[in-house]
C-alpha positions in Angstrom: 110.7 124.6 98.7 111.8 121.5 97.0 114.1 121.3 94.7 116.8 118.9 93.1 120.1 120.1 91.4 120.7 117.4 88.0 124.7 116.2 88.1 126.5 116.1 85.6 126.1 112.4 84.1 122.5 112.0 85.7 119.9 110.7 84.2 116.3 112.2 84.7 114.9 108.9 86.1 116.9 109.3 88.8 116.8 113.2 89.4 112.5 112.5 89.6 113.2 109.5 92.4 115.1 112.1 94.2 112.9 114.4 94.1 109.5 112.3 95.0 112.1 111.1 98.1 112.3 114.7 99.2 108.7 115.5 99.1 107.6 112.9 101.0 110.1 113.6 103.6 109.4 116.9 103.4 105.7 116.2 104.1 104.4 117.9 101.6 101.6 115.6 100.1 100.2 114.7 103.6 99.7 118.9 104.0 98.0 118.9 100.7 96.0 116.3 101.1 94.7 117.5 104.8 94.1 121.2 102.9 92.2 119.9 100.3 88.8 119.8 101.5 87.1 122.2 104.1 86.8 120.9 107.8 84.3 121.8 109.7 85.2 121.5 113.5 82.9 119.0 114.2 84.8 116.7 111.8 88.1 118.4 112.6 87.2 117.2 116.1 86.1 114.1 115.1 89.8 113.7 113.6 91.7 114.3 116.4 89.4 112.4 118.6 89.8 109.2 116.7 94.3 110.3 116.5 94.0 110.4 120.0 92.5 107.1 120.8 95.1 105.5 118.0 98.1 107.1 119.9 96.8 106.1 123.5 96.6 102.3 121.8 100.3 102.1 120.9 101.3 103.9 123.6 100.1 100.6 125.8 102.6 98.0 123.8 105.5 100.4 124.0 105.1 100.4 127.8 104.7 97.3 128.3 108.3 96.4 126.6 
């Protein structure tokens, strides 16, 4: 759980970038956004297929360095 503790002199401008920072590092809008919809496995499938192929292609320039 996220949460972000005001100081004393802080304004609530800042308090709300602080807190959009930890959620995103905490990954919490990815999760949501991958829980939004059903999957079906094909599609699911489909997904990992295609994360695959993206991480063998990078994989191929960092070797090469």
């Amino acid at each position: 759980m996220t949460q972000v503790v005001l100081g004393e002199n802080e304004g609530l401008e800042s308090a709300l970038r602080r807190f959009k920072r930890q959620v995103a590092r905490a990954g919490i809008f990815q999760d949501m956004r991958k829980n939004r919809h059903f999957e079906t496995p094909l599609e699911k499938e489909k997904r990992k297929a295609i994360a695959r192929r993206r991480k063998r292609f990078y994989r191929k320039f960092s070797d090469s360095d």
